[in-house]
N, C-alpha and C positions, 0 to 999 in steps of 0.2 A: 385895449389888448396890451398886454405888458410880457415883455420877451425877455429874458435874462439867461444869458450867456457868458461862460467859467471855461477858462482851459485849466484842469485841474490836478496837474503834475503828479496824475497817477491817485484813480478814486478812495483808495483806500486807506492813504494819509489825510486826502480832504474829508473824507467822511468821518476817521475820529477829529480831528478839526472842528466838527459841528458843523459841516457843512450842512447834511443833512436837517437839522433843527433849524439852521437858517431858512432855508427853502422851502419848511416848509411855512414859515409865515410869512412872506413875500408877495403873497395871492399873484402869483404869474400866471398866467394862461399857458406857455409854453418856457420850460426852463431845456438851453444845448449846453451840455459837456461837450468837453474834448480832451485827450488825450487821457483815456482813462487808465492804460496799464493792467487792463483785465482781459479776462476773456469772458464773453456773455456769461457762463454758466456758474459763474464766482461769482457771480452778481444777483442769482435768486435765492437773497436772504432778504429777511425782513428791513437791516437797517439800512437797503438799497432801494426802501420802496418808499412812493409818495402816496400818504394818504388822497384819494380822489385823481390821479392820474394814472393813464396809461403811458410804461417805460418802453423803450427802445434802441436795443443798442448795437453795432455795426463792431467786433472787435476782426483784430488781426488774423484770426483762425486758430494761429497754433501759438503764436509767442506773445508775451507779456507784453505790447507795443501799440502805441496810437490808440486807438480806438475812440469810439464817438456815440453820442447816446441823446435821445429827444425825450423828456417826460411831457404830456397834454393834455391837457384834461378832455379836450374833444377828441373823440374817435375820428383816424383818418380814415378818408376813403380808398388810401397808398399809401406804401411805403416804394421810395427807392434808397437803394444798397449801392453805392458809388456812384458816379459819375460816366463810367462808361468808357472810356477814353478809348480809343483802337490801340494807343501805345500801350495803354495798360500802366501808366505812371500815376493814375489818379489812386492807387494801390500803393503811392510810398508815402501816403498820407490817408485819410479817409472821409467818407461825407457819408452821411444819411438824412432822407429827406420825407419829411411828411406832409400830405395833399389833400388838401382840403378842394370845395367845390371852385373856388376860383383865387386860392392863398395855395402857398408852397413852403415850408419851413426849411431851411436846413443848418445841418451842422458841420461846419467843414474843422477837418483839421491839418493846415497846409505844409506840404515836405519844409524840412527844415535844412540848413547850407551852412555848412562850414565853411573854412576859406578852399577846401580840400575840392578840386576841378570836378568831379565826379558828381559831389552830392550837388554843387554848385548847376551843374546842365540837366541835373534829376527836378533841382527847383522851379527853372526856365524852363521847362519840358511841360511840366505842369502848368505854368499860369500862360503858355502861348496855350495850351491846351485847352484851358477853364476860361479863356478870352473871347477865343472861340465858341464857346458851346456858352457864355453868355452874350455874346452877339445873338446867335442865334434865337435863343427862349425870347429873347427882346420881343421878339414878332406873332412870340402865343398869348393870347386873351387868358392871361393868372401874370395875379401877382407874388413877388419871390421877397423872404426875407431870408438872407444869407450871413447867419451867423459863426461868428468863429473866431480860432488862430490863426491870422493869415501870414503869421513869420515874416512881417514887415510894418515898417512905417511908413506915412506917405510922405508930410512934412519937416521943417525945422523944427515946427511947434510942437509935434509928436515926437521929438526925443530931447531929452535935457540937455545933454552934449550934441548936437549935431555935428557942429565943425570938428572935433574927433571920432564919432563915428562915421562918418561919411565914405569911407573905406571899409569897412565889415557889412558881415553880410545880416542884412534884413531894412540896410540904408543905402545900397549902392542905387547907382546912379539909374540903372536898368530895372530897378525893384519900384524905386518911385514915378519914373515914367508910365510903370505897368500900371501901376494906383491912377497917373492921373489921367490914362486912356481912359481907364472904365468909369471914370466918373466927368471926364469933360466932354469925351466923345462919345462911348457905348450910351450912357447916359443913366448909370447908376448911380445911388445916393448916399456918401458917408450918412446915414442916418445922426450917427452921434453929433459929427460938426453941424449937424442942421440945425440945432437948436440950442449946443454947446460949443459957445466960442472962445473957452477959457485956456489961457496958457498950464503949463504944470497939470497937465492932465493925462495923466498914465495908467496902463493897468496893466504894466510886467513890468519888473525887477529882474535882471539877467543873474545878479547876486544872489535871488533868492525869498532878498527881503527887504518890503520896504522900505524908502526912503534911504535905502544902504546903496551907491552905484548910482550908476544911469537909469532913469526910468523911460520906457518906448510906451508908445501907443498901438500895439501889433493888434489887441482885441476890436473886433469891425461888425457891428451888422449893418450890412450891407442891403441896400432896399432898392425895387424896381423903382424907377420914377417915376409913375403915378403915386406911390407909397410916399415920397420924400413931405409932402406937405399937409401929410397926416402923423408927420411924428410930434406929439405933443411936448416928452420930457426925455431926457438921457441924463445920468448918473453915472459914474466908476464907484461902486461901494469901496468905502476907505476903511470903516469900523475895525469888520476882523479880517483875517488872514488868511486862506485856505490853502491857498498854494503861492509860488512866485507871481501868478497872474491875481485881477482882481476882476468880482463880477463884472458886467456892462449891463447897465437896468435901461430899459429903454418902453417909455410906453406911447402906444398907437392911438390915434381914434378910431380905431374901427369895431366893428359888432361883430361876434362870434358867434 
């Protein structure tokens, strides 16, 4: 099974981009967008579709922001549309999830924080939220691949400057503790460090553009752990360009 997941700085520059031509030779089983910059109904044109998949997309409602989108070649048995949250904060960012018989896909794309106090407790709001409610699914019979922008890094090794970033936000101190509850203690799985242990391994540019700046490690799919020792390969595509982020290829053993 092979998953490839793009935050794509607004689908419409990535698609002249070629993004689309890319994707479709990748034979993915499951490709997540995020932050597409549309709203669903701007997106039933031809050069938004994949031959042999079924698309899906979760936008903002009314304004040009966030949004998140699942292509699959297998038909789900469900769809969900957010995360649910009683605060209602899992709306200042977005997920869409598709369900298979005992597999969960989703695509998150996580609020993002300035240094500005507001956005900063809108971020933190979310991921004690989304900690929560993966604590939880821990304890249901399906396994979860949770693809996305998680608007952070965990390690030194996931950002080129660390000892200079270590004060802004998507490095503080409270952002990487959050990373490494869910994976020392909840018991979820960087999928990508599973198998990729290499330093210089990025897949956003704050600049923009490659190789130009610091590069972060913010792109994650994130795996239940019974999944962690089924991931066979992980890649950052480096070729082309589509947006400041780069693909994360990542493939499974499992049968579909």
């Amino acid at each position: 099974m092979r998953v490839i997941s793009l935050s794509v700085d607004g689908i419409f520059q990535a698609a002249q981009r070629g993004l689309y031509t890319w994707l479709a030779s990748q034979d993915a089983d499951f490709i997540c967008l995020q932050d597409l910059r549309a709203l669903e109904r701007e997106l039933e044109k031809p050069e938004f579709e994949l031959k042999g998949y079924n698309a899906y997309f979760f936008d903002s409602g009314t304004k040009h922001y966030n949004g998140v989108a699942i292509y699959t070649r297998l038909q789900p048995k469900a769809l969900i549309y957010g995360l649910g949250f009683a605060s209602g904060v899992d709306m200042e960012g977005r997920y869409l999830q598709v369900d298979f018989e005992q597999l969960s896909i989703g695509s998150l794309l996580a609020p993002s924080a300035s240094s500005e106090l507001e956005s900063q407790e809108v971020k933190i709001k979310f991921f004690d939220d989304f900690q929560a409610h993966l604590d939880k699914i821990t304890r249901k019979r399906r396994e979860y691949v949770f693809c996305g922008n998680w608007q952070m890094a965990h390690t030194p090794k996931d950002v080129s400057n660390s000892t200079e970033n270590q004060h802004n936000s998507g490095f503080l101190p409270h952002e990487r503790q959050w990373l490494s509850q869910l994976f020392n203690q909840i018991g979820y799985v960087d999928a990508f460090r599973k198998v990729n242990k290499d330093a210089d391994e990025y897949s956003w540019w704050p600049s923009g553009a490659k190789g130009e700046g610091d590069g972060w490690r913010t792109d994650f799919q994130v795996v239940s752990n019974s999944l962690g020792h089924k991931v066979e390969y992980a890649t950052i595509y480096k070729t082309q360009q589509f947006s400041s982020h780069l693909p994360v290829i990542i493939d499974y053993d499992i049968e579909l």
